[in-house]
N, CA, C and O atoms as a GROMACS GRO file, in nm:
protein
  536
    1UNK      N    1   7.967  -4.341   4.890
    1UNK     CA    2   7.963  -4.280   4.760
    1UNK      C    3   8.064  -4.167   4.749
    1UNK      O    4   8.092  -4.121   4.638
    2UNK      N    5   8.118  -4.123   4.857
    2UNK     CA    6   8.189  -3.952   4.844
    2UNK      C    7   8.364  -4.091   4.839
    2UNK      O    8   8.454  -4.087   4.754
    3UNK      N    9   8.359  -4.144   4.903
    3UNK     CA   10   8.477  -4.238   4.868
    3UNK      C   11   8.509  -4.286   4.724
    3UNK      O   12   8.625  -4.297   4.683
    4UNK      N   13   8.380  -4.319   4.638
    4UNK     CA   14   8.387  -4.340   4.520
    4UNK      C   15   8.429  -4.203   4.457
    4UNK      O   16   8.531  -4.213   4.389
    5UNK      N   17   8.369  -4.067   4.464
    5UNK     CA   18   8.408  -3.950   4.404
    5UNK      C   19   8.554  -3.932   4.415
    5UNK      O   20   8.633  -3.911   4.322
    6UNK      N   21   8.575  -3.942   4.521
    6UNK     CA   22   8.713  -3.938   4.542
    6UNK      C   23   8.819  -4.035   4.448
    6UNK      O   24   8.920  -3.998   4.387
    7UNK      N   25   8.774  -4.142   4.454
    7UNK     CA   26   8.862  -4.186   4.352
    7UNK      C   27   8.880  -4.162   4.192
    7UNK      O   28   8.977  -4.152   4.117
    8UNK      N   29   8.727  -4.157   4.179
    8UNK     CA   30   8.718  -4.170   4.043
    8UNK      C   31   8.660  -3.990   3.984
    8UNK      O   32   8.668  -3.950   3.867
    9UNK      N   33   8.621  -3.934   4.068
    9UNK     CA   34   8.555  -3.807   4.061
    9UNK      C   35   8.619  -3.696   3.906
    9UNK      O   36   8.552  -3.618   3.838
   10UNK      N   37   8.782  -3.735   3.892
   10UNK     CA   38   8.816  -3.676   3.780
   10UNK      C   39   8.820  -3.779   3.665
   10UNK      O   40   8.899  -3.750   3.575
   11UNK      N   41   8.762  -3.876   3.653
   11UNK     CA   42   8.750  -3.981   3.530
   11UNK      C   43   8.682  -3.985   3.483
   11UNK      O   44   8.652  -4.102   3.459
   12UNK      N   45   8.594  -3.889   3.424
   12UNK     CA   46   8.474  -3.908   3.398
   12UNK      C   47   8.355  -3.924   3.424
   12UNK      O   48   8.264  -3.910   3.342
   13UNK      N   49   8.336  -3.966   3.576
   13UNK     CA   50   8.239  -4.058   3.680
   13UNK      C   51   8.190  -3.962   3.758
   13UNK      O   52   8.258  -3.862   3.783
   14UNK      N   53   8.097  -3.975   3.795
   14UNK     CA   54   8.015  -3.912   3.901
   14UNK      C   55   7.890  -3.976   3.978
   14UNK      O   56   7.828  -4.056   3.908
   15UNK      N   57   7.848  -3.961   4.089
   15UNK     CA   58   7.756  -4.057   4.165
   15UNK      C   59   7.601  -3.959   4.145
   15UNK      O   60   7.617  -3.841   4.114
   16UNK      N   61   7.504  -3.994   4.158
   16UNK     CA   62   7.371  -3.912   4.168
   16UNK      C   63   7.298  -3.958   4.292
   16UNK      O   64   7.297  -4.076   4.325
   17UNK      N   65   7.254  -3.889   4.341
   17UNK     CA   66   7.184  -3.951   4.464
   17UNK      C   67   7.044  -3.930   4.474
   17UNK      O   68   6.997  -3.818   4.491
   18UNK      N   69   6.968  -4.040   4.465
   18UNK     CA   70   6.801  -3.993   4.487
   18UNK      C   71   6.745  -4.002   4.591
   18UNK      O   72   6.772  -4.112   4.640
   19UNK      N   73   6.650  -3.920   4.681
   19UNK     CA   74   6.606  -3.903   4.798
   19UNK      C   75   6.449  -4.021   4.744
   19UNK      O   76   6.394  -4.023   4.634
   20UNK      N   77   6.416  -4.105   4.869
   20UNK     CA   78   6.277  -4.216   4.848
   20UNK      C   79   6.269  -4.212   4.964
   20UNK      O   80   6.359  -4.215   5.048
   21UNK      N   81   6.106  -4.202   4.980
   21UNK     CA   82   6.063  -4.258   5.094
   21UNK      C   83   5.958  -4.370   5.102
   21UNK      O   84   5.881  -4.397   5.195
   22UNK      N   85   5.977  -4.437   4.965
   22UNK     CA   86   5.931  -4.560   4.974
   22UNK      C   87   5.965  -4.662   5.060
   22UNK      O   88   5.906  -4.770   5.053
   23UNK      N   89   6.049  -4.642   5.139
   23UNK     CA   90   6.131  -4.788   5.246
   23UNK      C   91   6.125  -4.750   5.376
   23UNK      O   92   6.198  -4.676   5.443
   24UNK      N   93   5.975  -4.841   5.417
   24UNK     CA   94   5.994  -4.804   5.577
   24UNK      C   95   5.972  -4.626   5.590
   24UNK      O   96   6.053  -4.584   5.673
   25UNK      N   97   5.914  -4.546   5.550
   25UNK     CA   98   5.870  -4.427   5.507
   25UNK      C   99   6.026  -4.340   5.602
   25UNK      O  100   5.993  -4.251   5.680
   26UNK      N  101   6.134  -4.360   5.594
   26UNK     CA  102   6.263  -4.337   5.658
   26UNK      C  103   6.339  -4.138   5.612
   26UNK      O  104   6.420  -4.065   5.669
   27UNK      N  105   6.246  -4.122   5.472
   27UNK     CA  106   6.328  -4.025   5.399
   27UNK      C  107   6.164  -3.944   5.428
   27UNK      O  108   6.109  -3.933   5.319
   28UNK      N  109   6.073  -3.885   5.543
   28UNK     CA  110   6.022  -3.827   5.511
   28UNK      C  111   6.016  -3.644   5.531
   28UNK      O  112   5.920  -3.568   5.544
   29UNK      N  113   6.121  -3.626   5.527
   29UNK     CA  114   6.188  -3.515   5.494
   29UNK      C  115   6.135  -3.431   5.336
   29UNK      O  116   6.095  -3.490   5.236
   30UNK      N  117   6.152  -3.257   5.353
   30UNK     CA  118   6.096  -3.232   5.211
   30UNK      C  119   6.236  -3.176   5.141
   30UNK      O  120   6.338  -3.166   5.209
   31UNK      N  121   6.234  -3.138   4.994
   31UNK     CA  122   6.396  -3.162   4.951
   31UNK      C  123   6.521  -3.082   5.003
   31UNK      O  124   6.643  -3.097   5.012
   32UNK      N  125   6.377  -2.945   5.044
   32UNK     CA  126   6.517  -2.854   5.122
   32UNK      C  127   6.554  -2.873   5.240
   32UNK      O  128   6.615  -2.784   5.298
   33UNK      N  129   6.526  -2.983   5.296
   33UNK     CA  130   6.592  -3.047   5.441
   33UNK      C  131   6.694  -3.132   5.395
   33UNK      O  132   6.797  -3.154   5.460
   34UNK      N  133   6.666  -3.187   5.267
   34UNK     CA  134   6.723  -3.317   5.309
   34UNK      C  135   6.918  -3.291   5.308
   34UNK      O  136   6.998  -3.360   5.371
   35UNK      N  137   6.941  -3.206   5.241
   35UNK     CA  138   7.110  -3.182   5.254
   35UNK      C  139   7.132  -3.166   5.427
   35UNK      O  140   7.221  -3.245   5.457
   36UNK      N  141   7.100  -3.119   5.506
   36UNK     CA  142   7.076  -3.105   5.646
   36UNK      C  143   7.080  -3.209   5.715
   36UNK      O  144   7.164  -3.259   5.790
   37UNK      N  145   6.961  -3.240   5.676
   37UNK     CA  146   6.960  -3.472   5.743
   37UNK      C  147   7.065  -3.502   5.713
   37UNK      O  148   7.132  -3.547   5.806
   38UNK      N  149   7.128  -3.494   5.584
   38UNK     CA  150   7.252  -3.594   5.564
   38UNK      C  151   7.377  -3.534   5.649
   38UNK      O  152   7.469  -3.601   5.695
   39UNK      N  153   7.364  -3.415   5.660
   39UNK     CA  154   7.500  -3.358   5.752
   39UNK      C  155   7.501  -3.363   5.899
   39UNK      O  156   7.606  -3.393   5.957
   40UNK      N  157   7.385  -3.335   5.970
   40UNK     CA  158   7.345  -3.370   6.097
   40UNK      C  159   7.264  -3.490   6.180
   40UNK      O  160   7.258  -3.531   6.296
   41UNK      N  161   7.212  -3.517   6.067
   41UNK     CA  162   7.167  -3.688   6.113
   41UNK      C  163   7.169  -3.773   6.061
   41UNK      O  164   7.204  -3.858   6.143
   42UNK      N  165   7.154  -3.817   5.971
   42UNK     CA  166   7.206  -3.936   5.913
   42UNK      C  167   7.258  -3.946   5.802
   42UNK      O  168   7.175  -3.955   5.711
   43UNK      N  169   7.357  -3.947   5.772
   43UNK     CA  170   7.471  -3.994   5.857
   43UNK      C  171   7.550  -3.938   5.972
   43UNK      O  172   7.627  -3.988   6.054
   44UNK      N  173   7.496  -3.799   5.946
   44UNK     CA  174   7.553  -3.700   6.065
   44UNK      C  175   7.689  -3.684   6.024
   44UNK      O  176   7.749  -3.718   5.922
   45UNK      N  177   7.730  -3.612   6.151
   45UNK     CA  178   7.907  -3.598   6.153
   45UNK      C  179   7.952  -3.518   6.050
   45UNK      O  180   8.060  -3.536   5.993
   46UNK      N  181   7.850  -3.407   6.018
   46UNK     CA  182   7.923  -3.311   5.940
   46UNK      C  183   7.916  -3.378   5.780
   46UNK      O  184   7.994  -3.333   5.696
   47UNK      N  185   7.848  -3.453   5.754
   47UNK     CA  186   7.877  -3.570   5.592
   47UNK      C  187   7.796  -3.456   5.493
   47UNK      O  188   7.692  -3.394   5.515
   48UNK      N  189   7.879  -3.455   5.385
   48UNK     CA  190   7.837  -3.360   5.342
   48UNK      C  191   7.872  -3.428   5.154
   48UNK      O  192   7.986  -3.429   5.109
   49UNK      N  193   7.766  -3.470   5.082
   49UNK     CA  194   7.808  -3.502   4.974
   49UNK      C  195   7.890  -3.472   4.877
   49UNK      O  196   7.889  -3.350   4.858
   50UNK      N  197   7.967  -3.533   4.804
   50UNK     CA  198   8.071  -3.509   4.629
   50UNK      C  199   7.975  -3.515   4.564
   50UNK      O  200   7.994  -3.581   4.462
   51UNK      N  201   7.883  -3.480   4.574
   51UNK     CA  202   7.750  -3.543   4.422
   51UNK      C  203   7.620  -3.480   4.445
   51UNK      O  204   7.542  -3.475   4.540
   52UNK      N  205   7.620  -3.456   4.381
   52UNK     CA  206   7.442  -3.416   4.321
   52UNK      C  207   7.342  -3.526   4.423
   52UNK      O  208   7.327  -3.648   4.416
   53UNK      N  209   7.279  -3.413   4.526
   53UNK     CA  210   7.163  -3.495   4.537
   53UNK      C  211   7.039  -3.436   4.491
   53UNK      O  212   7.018  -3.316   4.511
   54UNK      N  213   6.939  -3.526   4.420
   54UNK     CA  214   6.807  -3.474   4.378
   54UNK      C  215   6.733  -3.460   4.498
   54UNK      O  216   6.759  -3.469   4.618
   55UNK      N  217   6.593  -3.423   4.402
   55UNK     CA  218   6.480  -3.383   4.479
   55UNK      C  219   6.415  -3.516   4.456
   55UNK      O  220   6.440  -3.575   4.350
   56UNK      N  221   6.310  -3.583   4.573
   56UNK     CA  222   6.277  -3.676   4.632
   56UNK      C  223   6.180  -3.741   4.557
   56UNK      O  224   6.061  -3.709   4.554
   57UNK      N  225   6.227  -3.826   4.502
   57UNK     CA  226   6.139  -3.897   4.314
   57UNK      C  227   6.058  -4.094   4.440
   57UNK      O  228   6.082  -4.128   4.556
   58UNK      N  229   5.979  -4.152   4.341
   58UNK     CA  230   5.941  -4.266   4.384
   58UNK      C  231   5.998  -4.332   4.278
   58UNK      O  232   5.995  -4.294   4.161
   59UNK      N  233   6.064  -4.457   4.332
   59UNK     CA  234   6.140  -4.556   4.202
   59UNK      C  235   6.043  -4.643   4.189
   59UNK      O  236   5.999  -4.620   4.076
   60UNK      N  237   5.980  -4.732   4.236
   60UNK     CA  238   5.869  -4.816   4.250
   60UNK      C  239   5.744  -4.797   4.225
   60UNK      O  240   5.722  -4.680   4.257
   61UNK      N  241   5.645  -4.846   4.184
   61UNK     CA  242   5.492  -4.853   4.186
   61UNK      C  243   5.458  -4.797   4.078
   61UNK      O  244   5.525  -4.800   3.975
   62UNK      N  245   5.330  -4.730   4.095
   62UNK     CA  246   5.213  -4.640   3.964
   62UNK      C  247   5.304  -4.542   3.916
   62UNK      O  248   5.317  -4.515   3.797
   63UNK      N  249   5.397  -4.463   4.054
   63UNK     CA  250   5.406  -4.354   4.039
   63UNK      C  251   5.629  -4.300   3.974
   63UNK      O  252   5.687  -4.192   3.960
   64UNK      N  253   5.667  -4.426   3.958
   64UNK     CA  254   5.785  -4.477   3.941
   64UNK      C  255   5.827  -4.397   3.843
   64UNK      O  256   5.774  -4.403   3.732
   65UNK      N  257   5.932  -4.308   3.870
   65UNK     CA  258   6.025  -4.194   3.810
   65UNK      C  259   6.041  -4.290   3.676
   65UNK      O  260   6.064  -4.409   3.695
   66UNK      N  261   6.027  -4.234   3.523
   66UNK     CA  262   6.027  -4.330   3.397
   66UNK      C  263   6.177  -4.394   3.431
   66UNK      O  264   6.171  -4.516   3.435
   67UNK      N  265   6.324  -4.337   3.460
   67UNK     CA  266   6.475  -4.352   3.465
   67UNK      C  267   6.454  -4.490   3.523
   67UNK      O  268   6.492  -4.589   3.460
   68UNK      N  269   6.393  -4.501   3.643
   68UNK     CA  270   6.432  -4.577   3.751
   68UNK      C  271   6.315  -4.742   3.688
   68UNK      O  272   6.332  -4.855   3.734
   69UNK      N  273   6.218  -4.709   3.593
   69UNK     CA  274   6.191  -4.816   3.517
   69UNK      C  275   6.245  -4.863   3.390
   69UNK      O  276   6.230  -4.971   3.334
   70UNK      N  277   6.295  -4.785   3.364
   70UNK     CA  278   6.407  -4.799   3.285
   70UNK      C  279   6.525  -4.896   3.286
   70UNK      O  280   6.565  -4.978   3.203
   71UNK      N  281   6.585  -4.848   3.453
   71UNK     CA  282   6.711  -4.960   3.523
   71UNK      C  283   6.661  -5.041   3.516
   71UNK      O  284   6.683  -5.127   3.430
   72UNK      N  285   6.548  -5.047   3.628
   72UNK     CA  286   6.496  -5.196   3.618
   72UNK      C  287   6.455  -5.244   3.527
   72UNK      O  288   6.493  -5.360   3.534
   73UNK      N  289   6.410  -5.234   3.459
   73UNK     CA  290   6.391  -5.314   3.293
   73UNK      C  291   6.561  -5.384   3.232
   73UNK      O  292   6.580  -5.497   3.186
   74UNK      N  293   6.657  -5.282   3.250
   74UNK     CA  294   6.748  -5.339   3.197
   74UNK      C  295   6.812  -5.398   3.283
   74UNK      O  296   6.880  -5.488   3.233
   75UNK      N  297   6.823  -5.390   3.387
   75UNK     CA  298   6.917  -5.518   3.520
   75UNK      C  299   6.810  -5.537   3.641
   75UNK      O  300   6.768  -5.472   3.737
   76UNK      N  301   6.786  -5.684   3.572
   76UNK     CA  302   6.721  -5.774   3.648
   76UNK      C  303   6.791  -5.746   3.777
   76UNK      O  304   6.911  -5.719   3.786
   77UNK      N  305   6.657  -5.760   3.934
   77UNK     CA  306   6.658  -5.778   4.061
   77UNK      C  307   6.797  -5.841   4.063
   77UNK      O  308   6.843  -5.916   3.978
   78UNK      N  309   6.850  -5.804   4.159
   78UNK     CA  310   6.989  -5.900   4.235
   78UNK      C  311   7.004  -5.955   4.353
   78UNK      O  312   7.110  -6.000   4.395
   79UNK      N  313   6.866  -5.955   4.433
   79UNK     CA  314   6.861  -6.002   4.581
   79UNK      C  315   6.685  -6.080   4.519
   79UNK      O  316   6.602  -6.008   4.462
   80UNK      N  317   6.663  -6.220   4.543
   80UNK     CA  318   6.552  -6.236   4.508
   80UNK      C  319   6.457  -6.230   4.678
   80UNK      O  320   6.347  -6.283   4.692
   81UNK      N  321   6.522  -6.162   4.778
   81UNK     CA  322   6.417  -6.147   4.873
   81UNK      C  323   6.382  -6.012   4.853
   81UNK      O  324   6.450  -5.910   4.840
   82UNK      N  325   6.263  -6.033   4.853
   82UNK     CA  326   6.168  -5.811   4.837
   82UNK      C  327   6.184  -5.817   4.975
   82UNK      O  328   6.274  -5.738   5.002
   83UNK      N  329   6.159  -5.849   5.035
   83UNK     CA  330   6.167  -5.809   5.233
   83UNK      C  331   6.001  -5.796   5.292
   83UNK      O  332   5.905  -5.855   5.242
   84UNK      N  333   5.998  -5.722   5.387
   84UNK     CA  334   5.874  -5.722   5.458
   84UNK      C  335   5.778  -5.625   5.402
   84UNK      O  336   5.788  -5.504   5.418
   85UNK      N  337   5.698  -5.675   5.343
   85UNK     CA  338   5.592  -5.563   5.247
   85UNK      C  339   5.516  -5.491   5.366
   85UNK      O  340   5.419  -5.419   5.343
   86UNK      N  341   5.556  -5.509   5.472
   86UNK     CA  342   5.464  -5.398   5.533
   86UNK      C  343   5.536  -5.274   5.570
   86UNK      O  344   5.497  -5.192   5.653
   87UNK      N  345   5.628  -5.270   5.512
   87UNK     CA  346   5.746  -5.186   5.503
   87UNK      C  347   5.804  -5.114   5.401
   87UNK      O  348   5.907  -5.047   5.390
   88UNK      N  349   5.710  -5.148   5.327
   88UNK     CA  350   5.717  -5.114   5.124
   88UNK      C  351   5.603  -5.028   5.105
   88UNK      O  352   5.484  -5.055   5.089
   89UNK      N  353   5.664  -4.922   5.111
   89UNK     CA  354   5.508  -4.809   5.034
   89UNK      C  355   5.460  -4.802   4.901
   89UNK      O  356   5.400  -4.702   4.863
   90UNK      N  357   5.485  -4.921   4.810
   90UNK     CA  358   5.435  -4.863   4.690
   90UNK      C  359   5.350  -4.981   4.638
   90UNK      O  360   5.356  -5.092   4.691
   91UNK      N  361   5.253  -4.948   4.512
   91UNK     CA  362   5.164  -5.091   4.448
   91UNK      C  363   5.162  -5.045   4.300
   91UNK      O  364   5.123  -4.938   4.253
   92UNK      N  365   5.218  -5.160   4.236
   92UNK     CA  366   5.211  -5.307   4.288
   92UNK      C  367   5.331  -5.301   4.327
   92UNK      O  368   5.414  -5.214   4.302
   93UNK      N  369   5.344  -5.418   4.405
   93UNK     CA  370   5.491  -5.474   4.409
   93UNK      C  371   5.532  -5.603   4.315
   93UNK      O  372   5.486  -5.718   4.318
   94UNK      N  373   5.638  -5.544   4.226
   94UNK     CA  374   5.668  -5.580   4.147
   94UNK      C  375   5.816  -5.699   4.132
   94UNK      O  376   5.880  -5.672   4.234
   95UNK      N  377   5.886  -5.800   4.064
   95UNK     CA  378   6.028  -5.887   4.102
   95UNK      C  379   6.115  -5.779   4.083
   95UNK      O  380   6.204  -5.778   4.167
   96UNK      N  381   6.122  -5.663   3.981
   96UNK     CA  382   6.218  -5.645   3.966
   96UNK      C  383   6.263  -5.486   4.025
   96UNK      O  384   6.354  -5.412   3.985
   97UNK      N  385   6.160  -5.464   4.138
   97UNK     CA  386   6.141  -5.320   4.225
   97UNK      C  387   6.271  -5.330   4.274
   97UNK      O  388   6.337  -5.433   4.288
   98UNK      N  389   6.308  -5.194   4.304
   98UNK     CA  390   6.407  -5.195   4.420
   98UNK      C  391   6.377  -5.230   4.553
   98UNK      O  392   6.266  -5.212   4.603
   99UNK      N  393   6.499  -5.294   4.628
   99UNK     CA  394   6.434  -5.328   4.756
   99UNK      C  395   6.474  -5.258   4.892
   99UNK      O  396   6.441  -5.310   4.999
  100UNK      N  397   6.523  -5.177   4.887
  100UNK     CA  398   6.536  -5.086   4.964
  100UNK      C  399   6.666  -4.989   4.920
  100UNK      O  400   6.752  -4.995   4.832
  101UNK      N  401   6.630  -4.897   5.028
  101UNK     CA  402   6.751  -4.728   4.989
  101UNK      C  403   6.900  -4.833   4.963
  101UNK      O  404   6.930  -4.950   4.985
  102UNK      N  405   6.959  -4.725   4.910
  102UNK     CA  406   7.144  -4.785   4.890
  102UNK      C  407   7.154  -4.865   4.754
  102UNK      O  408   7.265  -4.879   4.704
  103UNK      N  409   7.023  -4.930   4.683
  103UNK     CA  410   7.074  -4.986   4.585
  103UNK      C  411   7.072  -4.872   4.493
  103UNK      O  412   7.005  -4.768   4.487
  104UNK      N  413   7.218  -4.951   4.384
  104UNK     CA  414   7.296  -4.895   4.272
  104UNK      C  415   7.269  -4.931   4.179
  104UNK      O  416   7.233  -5.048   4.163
  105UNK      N  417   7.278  -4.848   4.086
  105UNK     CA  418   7.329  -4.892   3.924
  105UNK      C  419   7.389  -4.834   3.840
  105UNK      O  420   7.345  -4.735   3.782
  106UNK      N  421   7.514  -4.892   3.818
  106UNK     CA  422   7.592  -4.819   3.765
  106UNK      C  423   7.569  -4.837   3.580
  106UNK      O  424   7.535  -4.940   3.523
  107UNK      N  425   7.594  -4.725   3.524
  107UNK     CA  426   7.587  -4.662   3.398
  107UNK      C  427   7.714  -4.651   3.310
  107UNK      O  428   7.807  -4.582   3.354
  108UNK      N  429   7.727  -4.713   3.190
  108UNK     CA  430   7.843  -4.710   3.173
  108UNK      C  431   7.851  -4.502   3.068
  108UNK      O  432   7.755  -4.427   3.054
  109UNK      N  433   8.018  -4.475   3.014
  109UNK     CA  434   7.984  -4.356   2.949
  109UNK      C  435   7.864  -4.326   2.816
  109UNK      O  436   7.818  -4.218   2.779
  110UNK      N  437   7.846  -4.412   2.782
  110UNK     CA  438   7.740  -4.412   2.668
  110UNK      C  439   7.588  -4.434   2.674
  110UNK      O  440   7.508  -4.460   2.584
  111UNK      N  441   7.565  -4.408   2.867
  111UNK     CA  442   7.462  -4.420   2.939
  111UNK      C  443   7.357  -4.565   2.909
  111UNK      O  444   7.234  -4.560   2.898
  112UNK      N  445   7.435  -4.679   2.901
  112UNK     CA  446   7.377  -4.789   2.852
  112UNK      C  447   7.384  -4.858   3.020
  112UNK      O  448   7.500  -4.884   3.052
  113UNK      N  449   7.290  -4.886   3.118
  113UNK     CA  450   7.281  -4.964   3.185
  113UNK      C  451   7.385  -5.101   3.188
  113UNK      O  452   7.384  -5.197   3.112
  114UNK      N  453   7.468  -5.076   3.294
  114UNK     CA  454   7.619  -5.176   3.287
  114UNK      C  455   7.583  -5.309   3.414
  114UNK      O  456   7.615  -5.427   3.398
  115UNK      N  457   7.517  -5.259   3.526
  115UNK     CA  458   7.498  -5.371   3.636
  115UNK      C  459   7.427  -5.323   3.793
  115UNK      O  460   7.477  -5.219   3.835
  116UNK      N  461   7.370  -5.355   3.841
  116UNK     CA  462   7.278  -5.312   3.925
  116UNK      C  463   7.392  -5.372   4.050
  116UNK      O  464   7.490  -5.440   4.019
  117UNK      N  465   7.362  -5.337   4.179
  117UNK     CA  466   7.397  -5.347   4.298
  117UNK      C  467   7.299  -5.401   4.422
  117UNK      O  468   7.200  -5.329   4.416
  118UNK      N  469   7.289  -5.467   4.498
  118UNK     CA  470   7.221  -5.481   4.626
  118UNK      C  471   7.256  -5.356   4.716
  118UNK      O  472   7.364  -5.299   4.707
  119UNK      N  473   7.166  -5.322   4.796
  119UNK     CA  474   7.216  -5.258   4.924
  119UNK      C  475   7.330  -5.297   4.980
  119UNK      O  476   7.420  -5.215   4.995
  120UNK      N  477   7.345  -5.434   5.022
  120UNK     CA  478   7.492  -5.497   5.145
  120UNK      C  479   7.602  -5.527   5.009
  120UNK      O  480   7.722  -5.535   5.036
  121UNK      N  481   7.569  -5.540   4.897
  121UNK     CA  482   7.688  -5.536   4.817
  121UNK      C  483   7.796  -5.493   4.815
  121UNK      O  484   7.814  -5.374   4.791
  122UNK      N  485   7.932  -5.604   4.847
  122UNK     CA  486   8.074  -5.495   4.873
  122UNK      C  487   8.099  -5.370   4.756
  122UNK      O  488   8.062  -5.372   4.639
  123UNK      N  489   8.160  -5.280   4.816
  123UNK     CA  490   8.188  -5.179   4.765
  123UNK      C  491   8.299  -5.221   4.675
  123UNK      O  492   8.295  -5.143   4.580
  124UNK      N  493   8.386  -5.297   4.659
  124UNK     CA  494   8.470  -5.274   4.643
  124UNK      C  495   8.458  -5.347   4.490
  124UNK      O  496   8.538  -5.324   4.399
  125UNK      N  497   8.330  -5.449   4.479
  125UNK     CA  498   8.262  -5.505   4.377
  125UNK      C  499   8.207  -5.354   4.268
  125UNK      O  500   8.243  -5.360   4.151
  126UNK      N  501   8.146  -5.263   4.301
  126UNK     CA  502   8.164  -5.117   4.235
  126UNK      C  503   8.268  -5.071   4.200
  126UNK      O  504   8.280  -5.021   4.088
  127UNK      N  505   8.378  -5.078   4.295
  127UNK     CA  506   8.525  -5.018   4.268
  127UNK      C  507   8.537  -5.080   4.096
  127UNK      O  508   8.528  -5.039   3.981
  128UNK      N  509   8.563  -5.206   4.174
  128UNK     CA  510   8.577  -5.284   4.065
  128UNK      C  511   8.562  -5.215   3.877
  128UNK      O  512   8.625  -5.172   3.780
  129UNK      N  513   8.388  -5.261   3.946
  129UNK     CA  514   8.358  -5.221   3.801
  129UNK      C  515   8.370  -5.080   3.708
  129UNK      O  516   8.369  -5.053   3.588
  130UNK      N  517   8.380  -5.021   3.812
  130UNK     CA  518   8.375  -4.848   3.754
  130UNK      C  519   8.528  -4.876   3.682
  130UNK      O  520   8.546  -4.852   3.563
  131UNK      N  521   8.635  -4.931   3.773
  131UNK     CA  522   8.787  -4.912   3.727
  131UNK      C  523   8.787  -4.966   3.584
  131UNK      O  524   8.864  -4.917   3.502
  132UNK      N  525   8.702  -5.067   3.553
  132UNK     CA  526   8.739  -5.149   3.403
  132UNK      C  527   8.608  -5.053   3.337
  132UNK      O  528   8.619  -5.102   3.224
  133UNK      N  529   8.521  -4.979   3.324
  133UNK     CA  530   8.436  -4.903   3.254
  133UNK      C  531   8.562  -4.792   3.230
  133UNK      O  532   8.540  -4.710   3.142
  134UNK      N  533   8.655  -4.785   3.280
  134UNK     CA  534   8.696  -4.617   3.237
  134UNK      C  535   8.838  -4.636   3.237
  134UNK      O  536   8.913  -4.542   3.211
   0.00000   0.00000   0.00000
């Protein structure tokens, strides 16, 4: 994502980052750690974000940030495997949940939902699209 800022960071564009520990309970960190985790452990190596990261929302289930039902309402699932539900903290589980950390969706300027992302999705399929949005 700081690769994407970099390119596009003066075009208008900007990345947001939401902290979940719905997946595999992986993010259970509280919000004033989590800039820390990202610089010393994971990813480590000093990584230090271009972007806004929030405070630690649930995208999925009862308790599902309204934004993030929102996406999903407007861009249908893009991987039709959900994965190992014993590894999924939230209920119900729903087709069009996210299925784990890393997925995207990009927004075009008029904040109209433009196309959702998988986790393993090439990057360069984002490049892509951000370059013809702007």
């Amino acid at each position: 994502m700081n690769a994407l800022m970099e390119m596009f960071g003066d075009l208008n564009f900007t990345v947001l980052g939401f902290s979940c520990n719905q997946f595999g309970l992986q993010a259970p960190e509280v919000n004033h750690e989590t800039l820390n985790l990202l610089k010393y452990v994971r990813p480590g190596g000093g990584f230090v974000p271009k972007f806004p990261v929030f405070g630690k929302i649930e995208v999925n289930g009862l308790n599902e940030e309204p934004l993030f039902a929102y996406l999903k309402e407007s861009l249908p699932y893009v991987n039709p495997v959900i994965g190992d539900i014993k590894r999924l903290y939230w209920s119900p589980i729903k087709v069009n949940d996210i299925r784990w950390n890393f997925e995207k969706f990009l927004i075009d300027s008029d904040g109209a939902p433009f196309r959702r992302y998988e986790l393993h999705g090439p990057t360069e399929n984002v490049e892509k699209d951000i370059a013809g949005l702007l």
